[in-house]
PyMOL commands that place a pseudoatom at each C-alpha (Angstrom):
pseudoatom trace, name=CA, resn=UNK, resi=1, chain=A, elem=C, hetatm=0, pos=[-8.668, 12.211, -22.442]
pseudoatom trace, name=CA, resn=UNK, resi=2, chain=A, elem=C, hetatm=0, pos=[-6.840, 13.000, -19.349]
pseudoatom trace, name=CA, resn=UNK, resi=3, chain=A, elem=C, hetatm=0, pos=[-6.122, 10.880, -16.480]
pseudoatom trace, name=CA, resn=UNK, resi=4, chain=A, elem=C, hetatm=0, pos=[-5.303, 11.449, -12.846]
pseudoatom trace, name=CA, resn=UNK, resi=5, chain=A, elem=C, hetatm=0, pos=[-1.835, 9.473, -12.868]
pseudoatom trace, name=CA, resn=UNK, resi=6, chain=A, elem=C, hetatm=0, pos=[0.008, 12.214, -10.213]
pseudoatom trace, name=CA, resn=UNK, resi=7, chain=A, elem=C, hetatm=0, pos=[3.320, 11.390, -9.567]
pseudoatom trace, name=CA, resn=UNK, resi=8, chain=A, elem=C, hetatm=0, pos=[4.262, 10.895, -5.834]
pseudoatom trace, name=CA, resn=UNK, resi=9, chain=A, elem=C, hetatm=0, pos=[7.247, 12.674, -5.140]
pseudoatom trace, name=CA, resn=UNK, resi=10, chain=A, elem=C, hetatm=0, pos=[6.771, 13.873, -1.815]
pseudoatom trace, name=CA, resn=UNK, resi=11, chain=A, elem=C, hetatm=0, pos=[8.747, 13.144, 1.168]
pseudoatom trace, name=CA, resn=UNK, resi=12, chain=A, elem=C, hetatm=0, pos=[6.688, 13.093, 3.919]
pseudoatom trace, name=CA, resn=UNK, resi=13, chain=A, elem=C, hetatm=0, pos=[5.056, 10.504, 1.745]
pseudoatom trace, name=CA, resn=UNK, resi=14, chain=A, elem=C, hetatm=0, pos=[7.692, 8.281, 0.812]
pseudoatom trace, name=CA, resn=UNK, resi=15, chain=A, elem=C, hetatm=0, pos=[7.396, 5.636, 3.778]
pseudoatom trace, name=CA, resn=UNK, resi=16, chain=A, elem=C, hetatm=0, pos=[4.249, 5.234, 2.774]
pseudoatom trace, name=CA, resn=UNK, resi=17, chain=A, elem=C, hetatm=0, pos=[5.499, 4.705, -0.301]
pseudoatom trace, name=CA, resn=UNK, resi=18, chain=A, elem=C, hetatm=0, pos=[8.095, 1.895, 0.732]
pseudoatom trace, name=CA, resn=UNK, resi=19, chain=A, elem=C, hetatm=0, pos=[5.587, 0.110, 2.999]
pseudoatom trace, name=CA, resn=UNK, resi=20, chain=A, elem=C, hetatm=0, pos=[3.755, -0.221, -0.480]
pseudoatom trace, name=CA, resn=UNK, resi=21, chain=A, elem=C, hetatm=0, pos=[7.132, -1.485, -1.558]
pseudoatom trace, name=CA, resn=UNK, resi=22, chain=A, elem=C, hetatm=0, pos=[7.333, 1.150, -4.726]
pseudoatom trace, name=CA, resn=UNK, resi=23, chain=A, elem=C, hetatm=0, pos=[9.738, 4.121, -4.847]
pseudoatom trace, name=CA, resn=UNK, resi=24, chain=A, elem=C, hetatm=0, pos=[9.081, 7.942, -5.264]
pseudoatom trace, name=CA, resn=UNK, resi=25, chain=A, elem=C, hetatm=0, pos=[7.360, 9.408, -8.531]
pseudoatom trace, name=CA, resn=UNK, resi=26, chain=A, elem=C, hetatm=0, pos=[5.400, 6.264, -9.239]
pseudoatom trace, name=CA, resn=UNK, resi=27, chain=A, elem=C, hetatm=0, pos=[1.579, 7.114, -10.349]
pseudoatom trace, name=CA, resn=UNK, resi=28, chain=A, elem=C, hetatm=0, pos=[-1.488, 6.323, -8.443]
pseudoatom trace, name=CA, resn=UNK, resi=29, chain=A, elem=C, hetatm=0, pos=[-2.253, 3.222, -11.296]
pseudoatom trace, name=CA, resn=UNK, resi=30, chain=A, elem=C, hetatm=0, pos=[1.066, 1.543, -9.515]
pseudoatom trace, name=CA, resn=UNK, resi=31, chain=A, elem=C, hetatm=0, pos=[0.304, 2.654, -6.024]
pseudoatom trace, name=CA, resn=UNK, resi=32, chain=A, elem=C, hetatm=0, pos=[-3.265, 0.597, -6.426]
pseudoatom trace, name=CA, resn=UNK, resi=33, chain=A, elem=C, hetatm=0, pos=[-1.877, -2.297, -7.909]
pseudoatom trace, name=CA, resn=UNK, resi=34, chain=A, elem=C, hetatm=0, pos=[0.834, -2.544, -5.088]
pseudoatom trace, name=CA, resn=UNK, resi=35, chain=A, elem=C, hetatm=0, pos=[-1.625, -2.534, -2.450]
pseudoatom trace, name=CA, resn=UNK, resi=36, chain=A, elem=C, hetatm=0, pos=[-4.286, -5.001, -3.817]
pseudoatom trace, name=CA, resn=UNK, resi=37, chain=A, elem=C, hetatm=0, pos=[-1.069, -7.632, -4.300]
pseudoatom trace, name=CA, resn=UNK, resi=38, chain=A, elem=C, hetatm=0, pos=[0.022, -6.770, -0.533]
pseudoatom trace, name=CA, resn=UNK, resi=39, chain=A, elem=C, hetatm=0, pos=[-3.379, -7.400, 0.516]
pseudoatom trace, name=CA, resn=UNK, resi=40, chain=A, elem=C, hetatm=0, pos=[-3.925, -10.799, -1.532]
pseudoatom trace, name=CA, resn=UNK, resi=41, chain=A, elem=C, hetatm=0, pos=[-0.192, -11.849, 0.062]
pseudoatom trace, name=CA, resn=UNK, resi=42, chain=A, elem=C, hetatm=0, pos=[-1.079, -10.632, 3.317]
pseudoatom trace, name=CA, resn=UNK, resi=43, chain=A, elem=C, hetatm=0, pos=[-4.218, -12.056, 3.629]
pseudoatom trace, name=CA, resn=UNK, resi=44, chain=A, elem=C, hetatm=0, pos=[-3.653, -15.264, 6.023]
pseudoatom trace, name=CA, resn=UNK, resi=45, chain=A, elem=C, hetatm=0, pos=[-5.829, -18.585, 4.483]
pseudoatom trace, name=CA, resn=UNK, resi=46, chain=A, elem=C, hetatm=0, pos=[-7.231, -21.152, 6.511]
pseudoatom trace, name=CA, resn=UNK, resi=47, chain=A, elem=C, hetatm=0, pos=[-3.771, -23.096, 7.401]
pseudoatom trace, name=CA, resn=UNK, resi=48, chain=A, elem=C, hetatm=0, pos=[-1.831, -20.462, 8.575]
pseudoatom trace, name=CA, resn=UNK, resi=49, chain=A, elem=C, hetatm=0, pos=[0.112, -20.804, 11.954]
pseudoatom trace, name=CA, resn=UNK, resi=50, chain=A, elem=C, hetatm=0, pos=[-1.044, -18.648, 14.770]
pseudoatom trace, name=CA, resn=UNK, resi=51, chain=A, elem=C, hetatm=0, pos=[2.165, -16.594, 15.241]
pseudoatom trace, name=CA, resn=UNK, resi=52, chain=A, elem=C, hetatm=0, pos=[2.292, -16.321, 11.647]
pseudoatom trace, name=CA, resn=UNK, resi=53, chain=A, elem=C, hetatm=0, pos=[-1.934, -14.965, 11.083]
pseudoatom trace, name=CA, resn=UNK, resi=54, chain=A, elem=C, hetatm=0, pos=[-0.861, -12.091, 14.041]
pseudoatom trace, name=CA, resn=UNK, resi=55, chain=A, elem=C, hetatm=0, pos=[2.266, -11.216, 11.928]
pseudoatom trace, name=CA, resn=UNK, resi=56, chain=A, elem=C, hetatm=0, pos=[0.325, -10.894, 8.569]
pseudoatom trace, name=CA, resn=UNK, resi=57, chain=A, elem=C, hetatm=0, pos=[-2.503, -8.763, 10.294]
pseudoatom trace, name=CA, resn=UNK, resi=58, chain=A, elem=C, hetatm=0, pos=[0.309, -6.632, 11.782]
pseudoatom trace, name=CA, resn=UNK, resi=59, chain=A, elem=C, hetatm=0, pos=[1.811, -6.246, 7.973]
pseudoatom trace, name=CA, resn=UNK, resi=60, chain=A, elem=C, hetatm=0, pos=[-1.980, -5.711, 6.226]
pseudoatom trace, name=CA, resn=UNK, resi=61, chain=A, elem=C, hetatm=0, pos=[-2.622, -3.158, 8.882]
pseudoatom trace, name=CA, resn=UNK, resi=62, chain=A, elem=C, hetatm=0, pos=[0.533, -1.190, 7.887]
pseudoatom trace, name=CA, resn=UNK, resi=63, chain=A, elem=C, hetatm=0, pos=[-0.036, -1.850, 3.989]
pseudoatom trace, name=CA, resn=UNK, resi=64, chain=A, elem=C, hetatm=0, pos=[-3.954, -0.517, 4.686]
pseudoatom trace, name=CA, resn=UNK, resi=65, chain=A, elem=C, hetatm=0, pos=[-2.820, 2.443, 6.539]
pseudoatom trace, name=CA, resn=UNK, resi=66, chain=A, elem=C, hetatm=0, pos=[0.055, 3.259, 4.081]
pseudoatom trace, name=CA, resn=UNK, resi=67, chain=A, elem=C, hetatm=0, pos=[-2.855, 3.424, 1.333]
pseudoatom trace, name=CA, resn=UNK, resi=68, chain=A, elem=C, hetatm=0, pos=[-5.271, 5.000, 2.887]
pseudoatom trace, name=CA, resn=UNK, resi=69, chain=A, elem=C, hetatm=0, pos=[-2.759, 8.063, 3.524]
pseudoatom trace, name=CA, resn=UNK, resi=70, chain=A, elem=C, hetatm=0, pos=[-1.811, 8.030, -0.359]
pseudoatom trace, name=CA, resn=UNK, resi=71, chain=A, elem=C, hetatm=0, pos=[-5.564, 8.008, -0.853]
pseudoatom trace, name=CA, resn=UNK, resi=72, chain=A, elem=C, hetatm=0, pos=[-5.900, 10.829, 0.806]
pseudoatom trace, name=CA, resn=UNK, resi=73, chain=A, elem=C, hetatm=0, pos=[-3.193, 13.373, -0.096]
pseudoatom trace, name=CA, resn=UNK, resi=74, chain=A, elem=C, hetatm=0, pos=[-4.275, 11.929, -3.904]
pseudoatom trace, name=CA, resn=UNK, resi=75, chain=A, elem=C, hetatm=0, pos=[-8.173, 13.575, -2.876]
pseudoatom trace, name=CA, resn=UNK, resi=76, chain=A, elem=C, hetatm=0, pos=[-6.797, 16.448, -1.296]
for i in range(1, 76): cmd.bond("trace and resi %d" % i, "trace and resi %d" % (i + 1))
show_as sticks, trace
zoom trace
């Protein structure tokens, strides 16, 4: 049984990468897991400070971009 695991070595990817917080040659398995904690962290709950939800969106926004790029180079 195979799996599609690609490493992610590349360096026009690695800030992607380290906005994930993971380093270069990890496999798509560790790039999803990153991102769904990030997202769970990032996600601001019902008492959180103004200054603090605009912060968090900022951060989610980067994390979701970050991914989506990944996702993409992983299709392509």
């Amino acid at each position: 049984m195979m799996t599609n695991d690609t490493k992610y070595e590349s360096p026009s990817i690695k800030h992607h990468l380290a906005t994930l917080g993971l380093d270069s040659g990890v496999g798509w398995e560790q790039i999803k897991r990153a991102h769904r904690s990030l997202v769970s962290d990032l996600t601001p709950g019902p008492e959180a400070d103004h200054r603090n939800v605009e912060l968090a969106l900022a951060m989610l926004h980067e994390v979701n971009e970050a991914f989506k790029s990944l996702s993409v180079r992983r299709v392509a």
